[in-house]
C-alpha positions as CSV (number, residue, x, y, z in Angstrom):
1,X,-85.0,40.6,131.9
2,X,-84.8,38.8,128.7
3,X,-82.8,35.2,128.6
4,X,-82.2,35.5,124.8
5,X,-78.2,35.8,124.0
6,X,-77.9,37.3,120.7
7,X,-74.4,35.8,120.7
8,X,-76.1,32.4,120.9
9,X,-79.2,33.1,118.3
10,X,-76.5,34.1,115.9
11,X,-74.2,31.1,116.9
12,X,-77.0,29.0,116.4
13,X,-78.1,30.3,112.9
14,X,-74.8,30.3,111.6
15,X,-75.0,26.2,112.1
16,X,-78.6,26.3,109.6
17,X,-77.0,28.7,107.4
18,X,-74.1,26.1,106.7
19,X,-76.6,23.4,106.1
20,X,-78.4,25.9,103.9
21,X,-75.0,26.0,102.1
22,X,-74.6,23.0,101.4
23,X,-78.2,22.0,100.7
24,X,-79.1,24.8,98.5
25,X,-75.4,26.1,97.1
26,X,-77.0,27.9,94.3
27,X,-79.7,29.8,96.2
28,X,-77.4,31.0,98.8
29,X,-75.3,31.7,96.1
30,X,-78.0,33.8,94.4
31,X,-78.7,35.7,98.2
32,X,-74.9,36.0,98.7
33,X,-74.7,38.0,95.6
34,X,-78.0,40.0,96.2
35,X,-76.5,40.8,99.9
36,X,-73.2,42.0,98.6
37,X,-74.2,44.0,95.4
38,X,-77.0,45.2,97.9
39,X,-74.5,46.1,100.6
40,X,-71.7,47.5,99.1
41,X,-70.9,51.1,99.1
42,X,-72.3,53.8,96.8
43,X,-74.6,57.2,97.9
44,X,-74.8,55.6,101.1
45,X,-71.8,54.1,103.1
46,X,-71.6,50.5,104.1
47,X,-72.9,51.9,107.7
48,X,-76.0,54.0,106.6
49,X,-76.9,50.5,105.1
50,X,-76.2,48.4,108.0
51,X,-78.2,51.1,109.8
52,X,-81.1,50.7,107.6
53,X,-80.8,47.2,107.8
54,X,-81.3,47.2,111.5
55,X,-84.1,49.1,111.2
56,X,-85.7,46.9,108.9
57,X,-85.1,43.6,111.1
58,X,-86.2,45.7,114.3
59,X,-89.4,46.6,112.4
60,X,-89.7,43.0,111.3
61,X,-89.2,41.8,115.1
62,X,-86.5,38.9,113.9
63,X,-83.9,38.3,116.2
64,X,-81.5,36.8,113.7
65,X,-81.4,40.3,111.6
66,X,-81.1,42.5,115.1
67,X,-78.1,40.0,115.8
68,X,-76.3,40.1,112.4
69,X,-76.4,43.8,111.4
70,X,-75.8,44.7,115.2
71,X,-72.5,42.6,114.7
72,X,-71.7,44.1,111.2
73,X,-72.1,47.7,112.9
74,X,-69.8,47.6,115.2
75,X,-67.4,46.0,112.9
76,X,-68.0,49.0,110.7
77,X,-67.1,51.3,114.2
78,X,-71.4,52.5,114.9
79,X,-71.0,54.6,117.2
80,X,-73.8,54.3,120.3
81,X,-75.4,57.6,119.4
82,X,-76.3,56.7,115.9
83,X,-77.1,53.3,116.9
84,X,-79.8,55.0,119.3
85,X,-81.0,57.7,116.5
86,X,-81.8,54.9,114.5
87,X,-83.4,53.1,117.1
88,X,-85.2,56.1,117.7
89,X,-86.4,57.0,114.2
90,X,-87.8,52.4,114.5
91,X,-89.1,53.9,117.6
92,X,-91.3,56.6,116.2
93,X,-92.4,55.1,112.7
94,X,-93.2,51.4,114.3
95,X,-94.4,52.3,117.8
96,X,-94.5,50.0,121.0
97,X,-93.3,46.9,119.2
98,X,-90.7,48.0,117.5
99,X,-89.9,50.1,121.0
100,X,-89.6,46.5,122.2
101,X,-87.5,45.5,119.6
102,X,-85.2,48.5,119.2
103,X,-84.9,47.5,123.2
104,X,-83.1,44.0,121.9
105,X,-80.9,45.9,119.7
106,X,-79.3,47.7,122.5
107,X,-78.8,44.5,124.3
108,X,-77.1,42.8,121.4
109,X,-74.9,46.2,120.9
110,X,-74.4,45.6,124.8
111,X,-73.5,42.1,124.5
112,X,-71.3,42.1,121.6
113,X,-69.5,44.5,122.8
114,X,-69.1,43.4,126.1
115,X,-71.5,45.7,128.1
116,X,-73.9,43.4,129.0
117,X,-74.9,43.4,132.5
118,X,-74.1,39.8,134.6
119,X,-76.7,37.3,133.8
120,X,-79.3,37.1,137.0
């Protein structure tokens, strides 16, 4: 079993992000933007993108992006079947390691919203 909290990874990257804020206003200005114009809703809905999203960061194997879009789905009400077709579709077009990863992303969905099994 994996000790990795996505609750913490995303706690903890939120603290860098703030210093990245306040170091670099401008350039997280400039990828604040890019995420929102990005993001917002047009052909696709705000949760086909997050879904996309996810399946970028779970082919890219970063923690910080499984956490973050996992969150932003279920604020945007993913249901667990479409999280898994996606995670299925990561599955198929990035093989084992993304199978590992698309594993993560269940455990964050788990743990976010409060279906993670008691840590061991």
């Amino acid at each position: 079993m994996s000790s990795k909290s996505f609750v913490q990874i995303t706690g903890d990257l939120n603290k860098g992000l703030k210093a990245l804020h306040a170091e670099l206003p401008e350039t997280m200005k400039g990828f604040s933007t890019l995420a929102k114009e990005a993001m917002k809703e047009g052909a696709l809905s705000a949760l086909q993108k997050e879904l996309i999203a996810l399946a970028i960061g779970v082919s890219a194997r970063c923690d910080g992006c499984v956490g973050f879009h996992v969150k932003a789905l279920i604020r945007l009400g993913v249901t667990r079947e479409q999280l898994m077709e996606t995670l299925g579709i990561c599955t198929y077009m990035g093989g084992g390691p993304s199978l590992m990863y698309a594993a993560e992303a269940v455990r964050a969905y788990d743990e976010f919203v409060g279906n993670a099994p008691p840590a061991k």
